[in-house]
N, C-alpha and C positions, 0 to 999 in steps of 0.2 A: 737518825737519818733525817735530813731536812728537808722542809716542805719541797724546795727548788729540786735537790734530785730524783725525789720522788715522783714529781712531775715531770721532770724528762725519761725517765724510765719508761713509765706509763703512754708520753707520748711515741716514745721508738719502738713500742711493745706493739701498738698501735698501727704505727706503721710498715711495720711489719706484713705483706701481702699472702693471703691462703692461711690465714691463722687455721688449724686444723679441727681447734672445738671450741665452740662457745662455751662451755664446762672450764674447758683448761683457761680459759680467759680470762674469769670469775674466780678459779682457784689461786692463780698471780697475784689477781688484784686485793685478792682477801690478806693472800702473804704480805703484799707491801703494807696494807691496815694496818697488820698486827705489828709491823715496824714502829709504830708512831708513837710509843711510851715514850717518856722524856730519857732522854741520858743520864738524867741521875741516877745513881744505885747500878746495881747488876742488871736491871731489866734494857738497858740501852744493851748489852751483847744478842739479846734476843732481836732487838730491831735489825741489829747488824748482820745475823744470821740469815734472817727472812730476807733480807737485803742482798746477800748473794746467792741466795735459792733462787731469787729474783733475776736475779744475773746471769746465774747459768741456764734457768731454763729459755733466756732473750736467746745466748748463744745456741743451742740445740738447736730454736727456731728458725736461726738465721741460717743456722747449715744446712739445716733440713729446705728453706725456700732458694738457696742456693743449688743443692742440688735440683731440685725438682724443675728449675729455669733451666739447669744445665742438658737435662737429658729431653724434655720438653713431653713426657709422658704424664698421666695424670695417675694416680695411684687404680688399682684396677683394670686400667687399660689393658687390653693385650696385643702385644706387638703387633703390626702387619706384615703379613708372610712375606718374603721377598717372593719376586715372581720365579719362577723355575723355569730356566730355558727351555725351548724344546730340544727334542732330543733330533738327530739329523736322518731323515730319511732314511731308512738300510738300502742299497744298492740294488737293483733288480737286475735278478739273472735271468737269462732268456739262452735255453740248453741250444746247444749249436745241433744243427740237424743230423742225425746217423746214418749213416750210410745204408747202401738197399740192402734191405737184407734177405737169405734164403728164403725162400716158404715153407712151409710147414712139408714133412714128409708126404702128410696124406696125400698136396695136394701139388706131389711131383709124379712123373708118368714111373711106369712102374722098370724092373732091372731085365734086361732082357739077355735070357743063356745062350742063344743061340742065332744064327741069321744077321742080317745089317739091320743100321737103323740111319733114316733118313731124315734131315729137317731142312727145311725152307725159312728162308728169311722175310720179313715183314718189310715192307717200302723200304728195299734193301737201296744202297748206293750203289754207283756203278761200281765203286771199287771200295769195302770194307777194310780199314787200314789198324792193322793189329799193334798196338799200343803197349801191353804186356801180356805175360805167361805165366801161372802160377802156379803152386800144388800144393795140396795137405792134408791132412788123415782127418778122420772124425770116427767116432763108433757106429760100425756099420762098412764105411766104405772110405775110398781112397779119392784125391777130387783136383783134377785138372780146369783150371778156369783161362782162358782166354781173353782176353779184355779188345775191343775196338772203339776205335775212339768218333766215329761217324757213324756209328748202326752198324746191325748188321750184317754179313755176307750175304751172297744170293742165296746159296744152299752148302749144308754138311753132308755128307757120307760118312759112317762109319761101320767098317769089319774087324769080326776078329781075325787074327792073320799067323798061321805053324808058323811055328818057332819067333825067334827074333831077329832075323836077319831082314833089314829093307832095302829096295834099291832108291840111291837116291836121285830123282827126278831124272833129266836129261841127259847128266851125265855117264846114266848109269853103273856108278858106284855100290857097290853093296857094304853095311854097315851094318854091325849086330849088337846088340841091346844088352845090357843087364839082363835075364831071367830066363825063363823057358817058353812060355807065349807071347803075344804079340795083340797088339788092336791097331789097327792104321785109320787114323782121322785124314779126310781128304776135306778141302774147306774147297768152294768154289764164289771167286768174284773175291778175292781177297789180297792182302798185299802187305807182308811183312816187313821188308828192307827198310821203305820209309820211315815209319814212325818206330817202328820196335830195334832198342839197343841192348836188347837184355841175351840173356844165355840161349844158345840154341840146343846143347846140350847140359840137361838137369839130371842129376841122379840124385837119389831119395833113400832113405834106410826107412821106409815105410813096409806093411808086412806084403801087400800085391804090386800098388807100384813101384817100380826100383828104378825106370829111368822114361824120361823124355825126352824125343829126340827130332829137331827138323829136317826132315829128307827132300823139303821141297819150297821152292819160292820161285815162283815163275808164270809171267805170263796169267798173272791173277790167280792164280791157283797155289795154295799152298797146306802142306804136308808135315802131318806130323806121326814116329810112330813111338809106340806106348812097349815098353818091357816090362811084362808082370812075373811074378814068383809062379801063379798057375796060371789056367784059363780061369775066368770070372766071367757074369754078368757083370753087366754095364747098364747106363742109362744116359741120355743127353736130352738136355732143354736149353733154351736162350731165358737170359734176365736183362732187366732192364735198368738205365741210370746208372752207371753206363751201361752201354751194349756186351752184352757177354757171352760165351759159349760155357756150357758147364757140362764135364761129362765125369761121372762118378762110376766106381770101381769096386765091387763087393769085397771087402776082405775078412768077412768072417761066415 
């Protein structure tokens, strides 16, 4: 191997940037030494040897500082996390408001067997304008609800009433009911035809009420009567939001 390549070798070994050991450097350099027997005889294939050991371990180098530009990490390094998006807000529910609801049993007036029962209205309007009519069963009793849409009436009246047969208001008409008793709601300060377009005759497969019926709308006064399976206590109170009449019907 001649002085001249040896020394270019040496100097592109050199130049080489990040050499990784000062050990491996000194072990190159020791190789290309042992190169330097003369080429006479056999011992010139040993320089020749040490001569491409020398070569290949330039190219390793060179890939290895090739790489190490390319990805621009330093051996040991450890990555940096990429950031982690946030995640987006969950939605906020905000529950729509429930409707009013019953009150508790306790803290209804109690079922009354026999005699009328009376109620009075709170800062009633001149005219309590009935909106809807409803019914339905629950355990315990049977439940007529009335609805007004401006408050309500001036005053209830309610009897039980023989049999089922009512007269209806002015005309005096008589009308008879589903069942064998009777309850007649009188409302006073009140007024159907306006706002309410719903049935004025209900009938029901309930076990006491079996039908509802209006006998009356006049002259702010308005009438309804009740056909039950037997005679029952009953019970009547107002609720509120909206304005309501609630009158319930023992069936067991």
């Amino acid at each position: 191997m001649s002085q001249n390549f040896r020394r270019d070798l040496n100097r592109e070994f050199d130049a080489i940037s990040g050499s990784p050991s000062p050990a491996l450097s000194a072990r190159v350099r020791s190789a290309l030494a042992q190169g330097r027997p003369a080429r006479t005889g056999p011992f010139w294939m040993a320089g020749l040897a040490a001569g491409l050991i020398a070569a290949i371990v330039v190219g390793v180098l060179v890939v290895a500082s090739f790489n190490r530009h390319q990805t621009g990490a330093l051996p040991g390094t450890a990555p940096t996390p990429s950031a982690t998006p946030s995640s987006n807000p969950s939605p906020s529910f905000t529950p729509s408001p429930s409707p009013a609801q019953t009150p508790p049993d306790s803290n209804l007036p109690a079922f009354i067997c026999a005699g009328p029962v009376s109620l009075a209205g709170a800062q009633s309007p001149a005219v309590a304008f009935v909106d809807a009519v409803r019914t339905g069963t629950h355990t315990g009793y049977d439940r007529v609800t009335i609805e007004f849409n401006n408050g309500e009436p001036g005053s209830v009246d309610m009897s039980q009433h023989n049999g089922t047969t009512f007269t209806q208001g002015a005309s005096g008409q008589q009308v008879t009911l589903n069942g064998i008793a009777g309850l007649l709601v009188i409302i006073h300060g009140a007024d159907e035809h306006t706002a309410y377009s719903g049935s004025t005759d209900i009938k029901t497969v309930y076990s006491v009420l079996l039908e509802l019926r209006q006998v009356e709308d006049f002259e702010g006064t308005v009438q309804w009567g009740l056909g039950l399976s037997k005679s029952a206590c009953y019970r009547a109170f107002y609720l509120a939001n909206p304005a309501r009449l609630v009158i319930d019907i023992q069936n067991s």
